[in-house]
C-alpha positions as CSV (number, residue, x, y, z in Angstrom):
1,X,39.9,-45.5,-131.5
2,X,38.5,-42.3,-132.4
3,X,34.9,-40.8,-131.2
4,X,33.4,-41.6,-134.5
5,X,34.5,-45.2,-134.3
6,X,33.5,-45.9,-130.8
7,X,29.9,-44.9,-131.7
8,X,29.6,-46.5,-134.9
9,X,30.7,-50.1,-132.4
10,X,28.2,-49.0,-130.4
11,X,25.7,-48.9,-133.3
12,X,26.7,-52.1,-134.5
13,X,26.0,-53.4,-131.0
14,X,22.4,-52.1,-130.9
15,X,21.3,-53.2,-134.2
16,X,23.0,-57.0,-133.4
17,X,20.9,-57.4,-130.4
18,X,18.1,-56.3,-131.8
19,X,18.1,-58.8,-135.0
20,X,15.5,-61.6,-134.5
21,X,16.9,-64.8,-133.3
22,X,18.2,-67.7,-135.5
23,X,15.9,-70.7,-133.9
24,X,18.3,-73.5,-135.2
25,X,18.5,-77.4,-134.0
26,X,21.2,-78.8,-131.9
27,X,22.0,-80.9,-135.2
28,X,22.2,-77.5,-137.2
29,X,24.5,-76.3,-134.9
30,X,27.1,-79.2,-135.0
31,X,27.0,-79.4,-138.8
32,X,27.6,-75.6,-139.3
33,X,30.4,-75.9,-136.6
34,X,32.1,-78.8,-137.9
35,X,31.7,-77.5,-141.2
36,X,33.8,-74.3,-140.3
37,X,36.6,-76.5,-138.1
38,X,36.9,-79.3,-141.4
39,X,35.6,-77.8,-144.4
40,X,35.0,-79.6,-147.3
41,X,38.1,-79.5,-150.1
42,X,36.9,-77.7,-153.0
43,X,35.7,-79.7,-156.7
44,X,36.1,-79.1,-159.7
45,X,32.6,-77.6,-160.4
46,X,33.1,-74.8,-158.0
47,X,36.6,-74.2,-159.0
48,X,35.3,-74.1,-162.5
49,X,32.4,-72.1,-161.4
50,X,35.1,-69.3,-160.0
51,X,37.2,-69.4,-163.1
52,X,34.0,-68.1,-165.0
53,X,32.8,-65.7,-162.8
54,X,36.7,-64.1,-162.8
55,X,37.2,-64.6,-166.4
56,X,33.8,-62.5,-167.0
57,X,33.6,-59.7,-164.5
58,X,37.9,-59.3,-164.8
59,X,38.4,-60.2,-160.9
């Protein structure tokens, strides 16, 4: 790591622990877990959603 990088970690840090905290329920929690460990498969309205937006902006 160079100097540069080292303080811009550091930076990162400060601003992190100085965001507000996220005041979520237990129930939040477990669906937004379980949501990242079995996501969802995706349909065909969001895959047809992404074909648009690539046809469009060339992405």
């Amino acid at each position: 790591m160079t100097k540069g990088e080292i303080g811009s970690t550091q930076q990162e840090k400060l601003h992190i622990e100085d965001a507000p905290a996220l005041n979520v329920s237990v129930n939040d929690r477990q669906v937004f877990v379980e949501a990242l460990i079995k996501p969802q498969p995706v349909n065909d309205r969001l895959r047809d959603t992404v074909r648009l937006y690539r046809e469009a902006t060339g992405v």
